[in-house]
N, C-alpha and C positions, 0 to 999 in steps of 0.2 A: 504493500500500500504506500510507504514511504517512497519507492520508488517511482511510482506512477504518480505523484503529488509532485517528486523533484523533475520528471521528464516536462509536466506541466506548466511547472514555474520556467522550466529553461527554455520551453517551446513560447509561453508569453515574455519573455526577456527578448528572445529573437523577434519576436513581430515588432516587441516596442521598440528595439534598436532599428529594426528596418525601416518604420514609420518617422519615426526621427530622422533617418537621413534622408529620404525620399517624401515629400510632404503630401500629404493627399491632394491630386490633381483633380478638379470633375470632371466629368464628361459632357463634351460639346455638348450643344442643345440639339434637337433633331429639325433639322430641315422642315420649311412649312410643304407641304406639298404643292405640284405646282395646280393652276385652276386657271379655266376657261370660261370665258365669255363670250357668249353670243349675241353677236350683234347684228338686227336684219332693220329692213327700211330703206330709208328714201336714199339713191343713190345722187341726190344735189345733198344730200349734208355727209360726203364723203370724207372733206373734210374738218370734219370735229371728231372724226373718227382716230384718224392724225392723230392731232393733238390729243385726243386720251390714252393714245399708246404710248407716247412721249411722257404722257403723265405718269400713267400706270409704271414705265420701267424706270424716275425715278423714286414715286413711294410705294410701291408694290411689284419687284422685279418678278415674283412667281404668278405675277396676274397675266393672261394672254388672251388679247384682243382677237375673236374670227369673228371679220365682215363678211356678211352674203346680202350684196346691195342688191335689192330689188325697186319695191316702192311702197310708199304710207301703207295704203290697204293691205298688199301685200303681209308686209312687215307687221302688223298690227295682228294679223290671222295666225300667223308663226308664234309670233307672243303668247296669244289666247292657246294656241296646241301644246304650247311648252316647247316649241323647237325655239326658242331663242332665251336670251336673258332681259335684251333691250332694243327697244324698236324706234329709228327714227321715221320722225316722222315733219314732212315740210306743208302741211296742212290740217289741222284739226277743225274740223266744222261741228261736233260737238266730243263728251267728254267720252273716251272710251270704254269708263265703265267696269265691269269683271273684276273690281277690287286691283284695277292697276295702278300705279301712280304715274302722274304727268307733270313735267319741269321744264320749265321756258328754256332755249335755249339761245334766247336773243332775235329781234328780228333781222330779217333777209330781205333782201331785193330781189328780185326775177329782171333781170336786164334778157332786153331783145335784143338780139343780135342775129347780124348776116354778114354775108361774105364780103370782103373789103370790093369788090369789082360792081356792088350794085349803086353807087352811086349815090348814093343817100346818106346823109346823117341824122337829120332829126324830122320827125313828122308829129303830129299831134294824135291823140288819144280816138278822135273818132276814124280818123284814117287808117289807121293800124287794126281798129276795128274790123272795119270794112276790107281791108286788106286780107285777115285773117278768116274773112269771110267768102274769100274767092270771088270777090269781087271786079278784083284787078289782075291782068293774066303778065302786064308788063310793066315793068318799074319806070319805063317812061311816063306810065296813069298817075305819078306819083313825085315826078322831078328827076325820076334818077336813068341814065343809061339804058340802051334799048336789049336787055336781058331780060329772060323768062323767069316771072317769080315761082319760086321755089319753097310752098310751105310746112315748114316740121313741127312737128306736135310731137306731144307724149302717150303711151298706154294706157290704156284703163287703168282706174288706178292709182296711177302716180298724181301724190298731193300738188305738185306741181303744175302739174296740168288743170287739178279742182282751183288752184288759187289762181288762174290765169283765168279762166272759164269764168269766173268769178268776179274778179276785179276789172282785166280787161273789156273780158267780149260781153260780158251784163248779160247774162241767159242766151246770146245771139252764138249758134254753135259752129266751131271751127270748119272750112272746108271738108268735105268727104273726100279732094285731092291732095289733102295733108300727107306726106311721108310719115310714117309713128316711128316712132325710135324707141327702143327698148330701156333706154336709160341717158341720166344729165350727160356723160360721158360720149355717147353716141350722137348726141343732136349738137354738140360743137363740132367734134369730130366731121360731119359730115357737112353743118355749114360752111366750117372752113376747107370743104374740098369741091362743094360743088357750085359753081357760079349761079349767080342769084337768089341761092338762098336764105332764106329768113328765119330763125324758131328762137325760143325764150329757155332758159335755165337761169339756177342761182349761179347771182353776181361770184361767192365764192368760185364758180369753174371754170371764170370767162379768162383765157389767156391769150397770147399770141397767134393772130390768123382769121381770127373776128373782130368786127365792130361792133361798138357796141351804139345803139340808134338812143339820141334824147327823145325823149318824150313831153311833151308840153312845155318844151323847152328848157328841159330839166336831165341830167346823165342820173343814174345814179348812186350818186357819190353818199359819203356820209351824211355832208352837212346837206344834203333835200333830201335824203332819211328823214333826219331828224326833224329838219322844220317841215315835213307832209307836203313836200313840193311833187316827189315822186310818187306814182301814181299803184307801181306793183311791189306793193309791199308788205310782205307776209311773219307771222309771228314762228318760229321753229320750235317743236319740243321732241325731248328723250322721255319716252314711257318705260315701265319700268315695273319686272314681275316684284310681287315682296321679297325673295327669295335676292333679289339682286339691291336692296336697296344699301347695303353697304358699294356700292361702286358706283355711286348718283355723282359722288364730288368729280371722279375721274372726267364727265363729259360738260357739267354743269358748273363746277367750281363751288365758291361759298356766295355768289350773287344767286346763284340759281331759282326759283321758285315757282310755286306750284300756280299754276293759274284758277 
């Protein structure tokens, strides 16, 4: 018995010496796992999408952003099914409903734009109307150069198209010889390739290769934003399952709020 009590003390004498030289380390933390986001909706708010990836990798590097840009309706139906997390959307005509939440994301412009060879810069709000009415087959009806107008619209669907139908054409419905374009991305794309054409997306996707046409003598720009000089001007929001309401800052920020 004496024995197995002194083997005891000498086996805790060795732990305490070991511990003493060697200090107890802990053990890292475990890694968060990583998580996805689904992101479906209007392909004119592509980019806000950007920016919350930019956001997301520097306060949440295990968060990852998948876009499947379609359009508002779209995107809203995906939400409701559970295929998505968060649905933009560049039109709300009323509130969605289904216990989802809805966060302004600032207002947008819809700038009209056409191909730099038509001639034109600025026309007034009933012309463009009527324009967009097929009314007019040549841009000379109009001041500008003797080229065939060319007009692009959007899908069923897409908020963009509700907020033009809306604002611009006041219940008066676009040409049946409208080109549709499947997305914002597609109706620059194809204005800027084919002579004389005309179609409207957000101001966010206008770059080099279109013009962009005043309107009641107004571009635009911020400041006829802000003073209501500019005439298509629409409110954006991010919807949003509860399950994703921790990731509302990522697209919204801390101005963000619910309408």
């Amino acid at each position: 018995m004496k024995r197995l009590i002194s083997r005891w003390l000498t086996l805790f004498l060795i732990i305490g010496t070991l511990t003493a030289c060697h200090p107890w380390i802990p053990s890292p933390p475990t890694p968060r796992p990583p998580r996805v986001i689904r992101v479906v909706g209007s392909s004119d708010l592509a980019p806000v999408v950007k920016q919350a990836e930019e956001r997301a990798r520097e306060v949440e590097p295990t968060w990852h952003l998948v876009y499947a840009p379609t359009n508002t309706t779209t995107g809203l139906r995906l939400l409701r099914q559970g295929r998505g997390d968060v649905a933009l959307a560049s039109w709300l005509s009323q509130r969605p409903g289904d216990g989802l939440s809805v966060y302004s994301l600032g207002m947008d412009a819809i700038a009209v734009i056409v191909h730099p060879g038509v001639g034109v810069e600025a026309l007034d709000k009933r012309t463009l109307q009527r324009l967009f009415e097929g009314r007019y087959l040549r841009w000379t009806r109009v001041g500008g150069n003797d080229v065939p107008i060319r007009l692009v619209s959007r899908e069923e669907g897409s908020g963009t198209r509700m907020a033009f139908e809306t604002l611009m054409m006041e219940g008066h419905p676009v040409a049946l010889t409208a080109v549709v374009m499947p997305s914002a991305q597609d109706v620059v794309r194809y204005v800027a390739r084919h002579e004389g054409a005309i179609g409207y997306v957000s101001i966010r996707l206008v770059h080099q290769g279109v013009d962009v046409l005043a309107i009641d003598g107004h571009l635009p720009t911020k400041e006829a934003i802000e003073r209501g000089q500019y005439p298509l001007v629409r409110e954006t929001y991010a919807v949003f399952r509860p399950t994703a309401r921790d990731v509302v800052d990522l697209f919204v920020g801390s101005d963000g709020r619910e309408p």
